[in-house]
C-alpha positions in Angstrom: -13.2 29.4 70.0 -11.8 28.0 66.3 -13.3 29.8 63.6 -15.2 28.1 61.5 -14.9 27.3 57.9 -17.9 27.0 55.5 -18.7 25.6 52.7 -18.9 28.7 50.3 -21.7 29.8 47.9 -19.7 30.2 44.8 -22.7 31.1 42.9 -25.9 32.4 43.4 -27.8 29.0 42.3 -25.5 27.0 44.3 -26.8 25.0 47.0 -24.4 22.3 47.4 -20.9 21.1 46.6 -18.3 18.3 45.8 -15.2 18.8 48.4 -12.6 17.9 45.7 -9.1 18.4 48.0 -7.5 20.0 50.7 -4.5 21.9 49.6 -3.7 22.5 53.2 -3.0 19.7 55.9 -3.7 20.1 59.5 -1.3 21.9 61.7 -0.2 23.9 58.5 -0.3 27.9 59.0 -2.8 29.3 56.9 -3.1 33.5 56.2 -5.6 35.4 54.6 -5.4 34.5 50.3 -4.1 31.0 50.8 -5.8 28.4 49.0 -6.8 25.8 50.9 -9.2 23.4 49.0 -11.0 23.2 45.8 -14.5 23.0 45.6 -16.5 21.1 42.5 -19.4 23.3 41.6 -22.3 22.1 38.7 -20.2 24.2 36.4 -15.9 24.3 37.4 -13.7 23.4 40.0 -13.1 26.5 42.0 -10.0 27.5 44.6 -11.0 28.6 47.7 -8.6 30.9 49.3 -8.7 31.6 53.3 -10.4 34.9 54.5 -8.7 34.0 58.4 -5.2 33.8 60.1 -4.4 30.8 62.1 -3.6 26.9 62.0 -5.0 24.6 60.3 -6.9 22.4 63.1 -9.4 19.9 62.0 -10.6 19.1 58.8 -14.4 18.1 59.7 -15.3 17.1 55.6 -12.7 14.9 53.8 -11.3 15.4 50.7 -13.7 13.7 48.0 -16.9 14.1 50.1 -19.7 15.1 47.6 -23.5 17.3 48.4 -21.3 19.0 50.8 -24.1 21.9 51.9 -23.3 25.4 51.5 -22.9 27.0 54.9 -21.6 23.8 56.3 -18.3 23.2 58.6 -15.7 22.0 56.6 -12.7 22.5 59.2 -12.0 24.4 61.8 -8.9 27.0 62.2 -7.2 27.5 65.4 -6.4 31.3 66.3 -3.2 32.8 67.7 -2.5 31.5 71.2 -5.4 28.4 70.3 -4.1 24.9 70.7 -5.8 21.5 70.4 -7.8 21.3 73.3 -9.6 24.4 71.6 -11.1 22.3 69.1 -13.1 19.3 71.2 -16.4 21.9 71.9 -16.4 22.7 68.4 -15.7 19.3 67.2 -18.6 18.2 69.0 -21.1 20.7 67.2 -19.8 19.9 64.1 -22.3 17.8 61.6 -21.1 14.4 60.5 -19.5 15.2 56.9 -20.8 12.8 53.5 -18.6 10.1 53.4 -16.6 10.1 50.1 -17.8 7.9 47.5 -15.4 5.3 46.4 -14.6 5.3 42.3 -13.4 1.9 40.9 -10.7 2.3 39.2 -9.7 -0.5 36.5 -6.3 -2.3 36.2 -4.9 -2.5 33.2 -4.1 -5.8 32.0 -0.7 -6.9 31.1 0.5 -6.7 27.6 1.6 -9.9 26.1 5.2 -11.1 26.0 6.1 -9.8 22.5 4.8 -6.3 22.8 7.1 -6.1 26.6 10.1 -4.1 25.9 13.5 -6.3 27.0 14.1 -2.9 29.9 11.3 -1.2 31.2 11.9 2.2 31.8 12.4 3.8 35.5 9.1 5.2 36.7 9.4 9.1 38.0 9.4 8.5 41.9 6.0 9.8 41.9 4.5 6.9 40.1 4.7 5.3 43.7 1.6 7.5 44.5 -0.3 5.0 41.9 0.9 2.1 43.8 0.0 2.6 46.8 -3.4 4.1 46.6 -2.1 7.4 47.2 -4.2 10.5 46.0 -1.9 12.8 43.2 -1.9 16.4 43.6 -2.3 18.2 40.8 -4.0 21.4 39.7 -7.7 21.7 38.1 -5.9 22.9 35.0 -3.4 20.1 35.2 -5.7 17.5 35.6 -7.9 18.7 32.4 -4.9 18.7 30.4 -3.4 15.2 32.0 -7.1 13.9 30.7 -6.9 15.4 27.5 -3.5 14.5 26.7 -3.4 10.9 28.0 -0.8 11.6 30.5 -0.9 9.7 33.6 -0.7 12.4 36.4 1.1 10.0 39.1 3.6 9.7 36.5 5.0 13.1 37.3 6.7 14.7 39.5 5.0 18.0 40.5 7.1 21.5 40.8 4.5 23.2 42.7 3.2 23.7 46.2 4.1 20.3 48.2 4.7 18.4 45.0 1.8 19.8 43.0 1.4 19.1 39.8 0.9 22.3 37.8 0.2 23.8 33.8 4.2 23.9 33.7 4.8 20.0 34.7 1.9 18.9 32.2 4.1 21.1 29.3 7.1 19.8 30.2 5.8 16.0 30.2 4.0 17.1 26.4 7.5 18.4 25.4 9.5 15.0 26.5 6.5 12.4 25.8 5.8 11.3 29.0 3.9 7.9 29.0 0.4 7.7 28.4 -2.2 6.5 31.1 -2.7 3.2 31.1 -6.0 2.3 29.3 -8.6 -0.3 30.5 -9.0 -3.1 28.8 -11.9 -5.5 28.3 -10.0 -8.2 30.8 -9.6 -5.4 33.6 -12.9 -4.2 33.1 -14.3 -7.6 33.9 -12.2 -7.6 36.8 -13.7 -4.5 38.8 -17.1 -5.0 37.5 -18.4 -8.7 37.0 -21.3 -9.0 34.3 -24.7 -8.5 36.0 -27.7 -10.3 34.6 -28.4 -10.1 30.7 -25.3 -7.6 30.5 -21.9 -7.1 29.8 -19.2 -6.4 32.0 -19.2 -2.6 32.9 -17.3 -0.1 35.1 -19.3 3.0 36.6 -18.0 6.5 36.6 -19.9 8.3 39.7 -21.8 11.6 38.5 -19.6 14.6 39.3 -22.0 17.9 40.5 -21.9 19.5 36.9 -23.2 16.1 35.3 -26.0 15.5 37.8 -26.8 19.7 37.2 -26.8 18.9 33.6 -29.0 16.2 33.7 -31.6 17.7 36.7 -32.1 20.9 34.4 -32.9 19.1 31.0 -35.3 17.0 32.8 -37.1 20.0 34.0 -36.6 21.9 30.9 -38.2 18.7 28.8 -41.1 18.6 31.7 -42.3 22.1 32.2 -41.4 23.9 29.1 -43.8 23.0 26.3 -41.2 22.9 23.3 -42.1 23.5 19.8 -39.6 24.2 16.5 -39.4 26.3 13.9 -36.8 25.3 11.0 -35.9 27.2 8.0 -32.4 27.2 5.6 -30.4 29.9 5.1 -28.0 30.8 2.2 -24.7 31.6 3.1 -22.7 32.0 0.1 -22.2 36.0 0.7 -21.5 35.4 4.1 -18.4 32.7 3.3 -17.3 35.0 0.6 -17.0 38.2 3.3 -15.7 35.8 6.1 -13.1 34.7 3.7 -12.5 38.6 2.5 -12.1 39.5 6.0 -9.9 36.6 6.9 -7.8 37.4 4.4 -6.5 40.2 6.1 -6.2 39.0 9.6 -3.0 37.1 10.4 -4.9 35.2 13.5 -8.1 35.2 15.4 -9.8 34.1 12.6 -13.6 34.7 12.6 -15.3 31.7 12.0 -19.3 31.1 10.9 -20.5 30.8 14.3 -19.4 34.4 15.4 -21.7 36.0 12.3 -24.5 33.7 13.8 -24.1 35.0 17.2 -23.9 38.6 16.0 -27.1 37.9 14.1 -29.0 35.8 16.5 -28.2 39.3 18.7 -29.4 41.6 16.5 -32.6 39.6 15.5 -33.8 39.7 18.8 -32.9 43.7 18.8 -35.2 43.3 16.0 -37.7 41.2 17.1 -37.3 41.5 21.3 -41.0 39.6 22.3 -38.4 36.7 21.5 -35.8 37.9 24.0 -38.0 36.3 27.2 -38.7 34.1 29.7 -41.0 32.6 31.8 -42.4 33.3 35.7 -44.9 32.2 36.9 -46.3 35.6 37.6 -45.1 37.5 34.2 -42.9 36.9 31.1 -40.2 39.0 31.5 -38.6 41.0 27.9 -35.0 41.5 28.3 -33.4 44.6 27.1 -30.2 43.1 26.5 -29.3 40.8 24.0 -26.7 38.2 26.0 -26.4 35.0 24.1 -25.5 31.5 25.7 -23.0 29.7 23.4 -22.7 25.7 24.2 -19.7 24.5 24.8 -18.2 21.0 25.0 -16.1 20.3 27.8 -14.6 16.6 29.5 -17.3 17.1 31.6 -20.3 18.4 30.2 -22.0 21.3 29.0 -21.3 24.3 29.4 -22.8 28.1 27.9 -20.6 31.1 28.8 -22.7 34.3 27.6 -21.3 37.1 25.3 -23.0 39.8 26.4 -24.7 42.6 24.6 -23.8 40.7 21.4 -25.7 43.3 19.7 -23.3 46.2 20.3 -20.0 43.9 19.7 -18.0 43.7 16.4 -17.5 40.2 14.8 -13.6 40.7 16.0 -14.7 41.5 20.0 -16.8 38.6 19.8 -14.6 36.4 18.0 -11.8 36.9 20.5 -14.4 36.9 23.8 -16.0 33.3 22.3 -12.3 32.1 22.0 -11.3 32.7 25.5 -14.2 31.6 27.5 -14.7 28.6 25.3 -10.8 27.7 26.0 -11.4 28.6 29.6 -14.7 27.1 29.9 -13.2 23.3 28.9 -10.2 24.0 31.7 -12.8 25.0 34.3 -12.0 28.0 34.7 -14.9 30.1 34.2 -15.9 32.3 36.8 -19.7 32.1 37.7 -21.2 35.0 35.7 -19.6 33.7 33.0 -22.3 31.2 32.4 -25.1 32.4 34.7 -27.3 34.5 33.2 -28.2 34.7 29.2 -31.4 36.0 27.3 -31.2 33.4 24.6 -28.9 30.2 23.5 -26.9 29.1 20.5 -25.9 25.5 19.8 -23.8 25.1 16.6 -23.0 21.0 16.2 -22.2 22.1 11.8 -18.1 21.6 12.8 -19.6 17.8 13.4 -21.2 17.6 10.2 -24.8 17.7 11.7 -27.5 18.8 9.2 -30.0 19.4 11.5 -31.2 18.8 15.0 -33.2 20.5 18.0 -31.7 21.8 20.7 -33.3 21.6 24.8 -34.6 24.7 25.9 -31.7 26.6 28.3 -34.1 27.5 31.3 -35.2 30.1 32.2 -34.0 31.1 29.0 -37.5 31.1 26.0 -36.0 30.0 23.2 -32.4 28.4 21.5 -31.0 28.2 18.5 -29.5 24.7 16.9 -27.4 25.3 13.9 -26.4 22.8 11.4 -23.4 22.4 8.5 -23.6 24.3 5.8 -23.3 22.2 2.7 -24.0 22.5 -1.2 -27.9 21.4 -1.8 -29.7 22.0 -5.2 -32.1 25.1 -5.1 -34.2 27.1 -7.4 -32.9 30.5 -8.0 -34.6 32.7 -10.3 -37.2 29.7 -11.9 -33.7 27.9 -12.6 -32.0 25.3 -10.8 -29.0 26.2 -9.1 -26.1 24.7 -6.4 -26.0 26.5 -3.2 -24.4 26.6 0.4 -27.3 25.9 3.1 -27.2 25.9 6.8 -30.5 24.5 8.3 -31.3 26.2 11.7 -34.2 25.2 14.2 -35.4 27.1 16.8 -36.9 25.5 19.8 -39.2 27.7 21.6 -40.7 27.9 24.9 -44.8 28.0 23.9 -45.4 29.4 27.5 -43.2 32.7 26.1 -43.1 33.1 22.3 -45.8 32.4 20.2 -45.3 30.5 17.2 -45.9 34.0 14.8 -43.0 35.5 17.0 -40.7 32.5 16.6 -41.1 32.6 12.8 -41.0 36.4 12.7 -37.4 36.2 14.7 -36.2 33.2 12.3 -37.0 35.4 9.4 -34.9 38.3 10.9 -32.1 36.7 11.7 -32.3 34.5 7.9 -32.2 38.3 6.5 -29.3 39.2 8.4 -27.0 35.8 7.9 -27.9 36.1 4.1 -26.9 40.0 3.7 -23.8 39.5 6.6 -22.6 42.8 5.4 -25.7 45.1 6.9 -24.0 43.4 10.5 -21.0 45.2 10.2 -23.0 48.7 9.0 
């Protein structure tokens, strides 16, 4: 009998996935490591590489097809000596895969006469693909960095696997200024997507798994978890002044404000650990590790890789850790416990020029810290009035977990700590 291939758990949370391409086609030989299709989770695209040996014979669950269910049939692989006729029992059993859902994709509309050039450059034979309707391959990396960079991916001709389009093809496109995507404009948008009733013209852009994740667990966060804040400001003149000392002597991997604030927000909860919790419903469970959640922005939503034991790192350890899961994190390439897992969350929107806000609760995590810009505001320092750098910080709290006396007695910790920075490095 063909084996079976499944839809694989690629987390422990996850229950269900987007099929986002086959990298194999059937009939192709497939051995144990190859990869054969990526799978969209809530939180990256992932490869998944063959466990079997044998032939590609029937791919059961399109390319595209999202709320693919964990443990599901996705394809079928023929074993040595198998053939064709193998694969009509199993076919049979198999479940009816989601049909894909279709993503309009808007024209772009034609420049006018004086912006055409007199000779329009040749297209790279690949630009076909676009033409005809054809799907581009490309790598998860590629395709974050096509994004980012404005390059159209059918555009290129792909050096990898079967014409893939890989890291090196998306460099060598940057290097010779390949052309940019085409951009929709109002008249193509009005061609896909006809106004509707009291509204403008529109296109839709279906949820992808991480978007709809996103969205399911800030509902329930918002809903179960009774939020309340805490806001105080912090001075952080002496800790400019040291980051700036330290800098000084460091010809890269600069540290920047928001590794002192992750060091701190660690050791305050050292210091105060009825804040390092979360909710059950049959206890409240008190971590003894201090593993912070940093939010990241990434194309496609949020995302909190965890430097763990905080506590216990230098600023240089966690300088360089938040670096490379932050760059990893926004190419997808974080590796679930990563980001699953965390005792408590920072959010730092200050690089944005945000005074202050409130963050949503990170379930299951109690409590998350939302960091604002530090600016120059007037204060009064010694019964005199004086200029000063202030970063306001909130702390949204899970009332079910932390009481409002422990929330302000971890605020004042970690204000102690951000205003002396140098009893961190001691």
């Amino acid at each position: 009998m063909p084996i079976e291939i499944l839809m694989p758990a690629l987390s422990p949370t996850m229950t269900e996935g987007n099929l986002a391409k086959w990298l194999k086609n059937e009939g192709e030989a497939v051995k144990p490591g190859d990869v054969i299709a990526e799978i969209e989770t809530d939180k990256a695209t992932m490869e998944v590489e063959a466990v079997d040996e044998g032939k590609l014979g029937k791919i059961l669950v399109p390319a595209g097809s999202q709320g693919v269910k964990v443990n599901q049939p996705i394809a079928l692989l023929l074993e040595e000596g198998e053939d064709a006729s193998a694969l009509a029992k199993a076919a049979t059993a198999a479940p009816k895969p989601p049909a894909p859902t279709p993503t309009p994709t808007p024209t772009a509309a034609p420049a006018p006469v004086a912006q055409q050039p007199s000779a329009a450059p040749a297209a790279a034979p690949a630009a076909t693909a676009a033409a005809t309707g054809e799907r581009v391959f490309a790598s998860p990396l590629a395709r974050r960095m096509a994004q980012q960079a404005g390059l159209d991916l059918a555009r290129l001709n792909g050096s990898g696997p079967h014409g893939r389009v890989v890291k090196a093809d998306i460099d060598a496109a940057l290097a010779r200024g390949a052309p940019a995507a085409a951009k929709p404009t109002w008249a193509a948008v009005s061609a896909v997507a006809p106004p509707a009733f009291g509204l403008p013209a529109f296109t839709e852009q279906p949820h992808s798994m991480m978007r709809k994740v996103i969205a399911r667990r800030l509902v329930e966060s918002k809903r179960e978890a009774p939020h309340f804040y805490l806001t105080l400001d912090c001075n952080i003149d002496r800790l400019l002044q040291l980051r700036q000392e330290i800098n000084a002597k460091r010809e890269k991997d600069k540290i920047s404000v928001n590794d002192f604030v992750i060091k701190a927000s660690a050791l305050a909860l050292k210091q105060v650990p009825a804040a390092n919790a979360s909710w059950t419903e049959s206890a409240v469970r008190l971590y003894q590790a201090a593993d912070v959640s940093v939010a990241v922005a990434t194309p496609g939503g949020l995302i909190t890789p965890i430097i763990r034991g905080a506590d216990s790192k230098s600023l240089s350890t966690i300088s360089a850790e938040m670096k490379d899961l932050a760059g990893r994190a926004r190419e997808g390439k974080l590796k679930p416990e990563e980001y699953q897992g965390g005792t408590f969350s920072v959010s730092n929107l200050g690089m944005f020029g945000i005074r202050e806000f409130a963050a949503v609760i990170n379930p299951p995590q109690g409590a998350i810290l939302a960091v604002g810009a530090g600016e120059q505001r007037p204060i009064v320092k010694d019964n005199a009035l004086a200029i000063a750098t202030m970063m306001s910080c909130t702390l949204s709290v899970d009332h079910r977990v932390v009481d409002g006396a422990i929330g302000a007695e971890f605020l004042a910790a970690f204000k102690k700590l951000i205003e002396d920075p140098l009893s961190m490095l001691i």
